[in-house]
C-alpha positions in Angstrom: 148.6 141.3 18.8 150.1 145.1 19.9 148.3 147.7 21.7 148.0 151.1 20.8 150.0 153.0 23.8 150.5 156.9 24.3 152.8 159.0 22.1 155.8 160.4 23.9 154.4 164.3 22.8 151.1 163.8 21.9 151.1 162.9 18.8 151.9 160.0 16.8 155.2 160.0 14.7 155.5 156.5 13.7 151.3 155.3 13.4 150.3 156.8 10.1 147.0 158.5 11.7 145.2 160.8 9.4 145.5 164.0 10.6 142.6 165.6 12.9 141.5 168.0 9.6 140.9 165.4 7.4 139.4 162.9 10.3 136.6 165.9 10.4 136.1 166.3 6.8 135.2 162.3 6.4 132.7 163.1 9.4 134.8 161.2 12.2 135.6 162.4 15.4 139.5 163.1 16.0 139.9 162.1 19.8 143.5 160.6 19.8 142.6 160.1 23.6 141.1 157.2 22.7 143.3 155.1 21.7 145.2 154.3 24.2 144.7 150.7 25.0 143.5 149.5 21.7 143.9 146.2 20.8 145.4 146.3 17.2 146.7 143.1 14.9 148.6 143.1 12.4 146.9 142.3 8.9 149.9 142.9 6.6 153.6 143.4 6.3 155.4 145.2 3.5 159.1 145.5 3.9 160.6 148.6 2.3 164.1 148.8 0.0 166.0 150.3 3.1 165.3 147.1 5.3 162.4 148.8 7.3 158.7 146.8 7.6 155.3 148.8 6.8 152.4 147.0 8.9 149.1 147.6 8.3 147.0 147.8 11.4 143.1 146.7 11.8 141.2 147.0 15.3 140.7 143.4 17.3 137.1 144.8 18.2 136.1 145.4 14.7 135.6 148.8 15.0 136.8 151.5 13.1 139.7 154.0 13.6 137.7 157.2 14.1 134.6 155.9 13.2 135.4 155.5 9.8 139.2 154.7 9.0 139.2 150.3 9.2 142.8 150.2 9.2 146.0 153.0 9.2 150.1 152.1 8.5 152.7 152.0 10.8 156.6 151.9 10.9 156.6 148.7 13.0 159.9 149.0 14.6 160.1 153.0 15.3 156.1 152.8 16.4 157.7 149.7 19.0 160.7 151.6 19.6 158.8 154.7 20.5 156.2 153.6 23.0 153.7 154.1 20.2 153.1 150.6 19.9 153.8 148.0 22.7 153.8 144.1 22.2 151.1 142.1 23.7 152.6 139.0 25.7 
């Protein structure tokens, strides 16, 4: 289990989020605000050719991301690495 944590400058480099345009367009509302302090789990791992891991990341709660986005991609060890994720212990 990890937890959704502030980005260092506001916005998040390593959590594939959809950007706040497209969020609109689909009819969801783009508040990055609240995010902080989700509870996310980890519902798939693809490891890339360089060594690096893709995670694919779906809400504990059951809700959406947005409203209407059920799961987004993340750069496990740079999201951990930047603050943007944070280990649950």
């Amino acid at each position: 289990m990890l937890i959704i944590d502030s980005s260092e400058n506001y916005t998040y480099s390593h959590v594939d989020f959809p950007r706040a345009n497209f969020i609109i367009k689909t009819g969801g509302r783009p508040d990055f605000k609240l995010l902080k302090g989700v509870k996310v789990q980890v519902a798939e791992v693809k490891t890339g050719k360089n060594g690096g891991s893709k995670v694919i990341l779906k809400r504990l709660d059951g809700k959406k991301f947005f409203g209407k986005f059920p799961e987004v991609s993340a750069n496990y060890e740079a999201a951990l690495q930047a603050g943007e994720l944070k280990k649950v212990r």
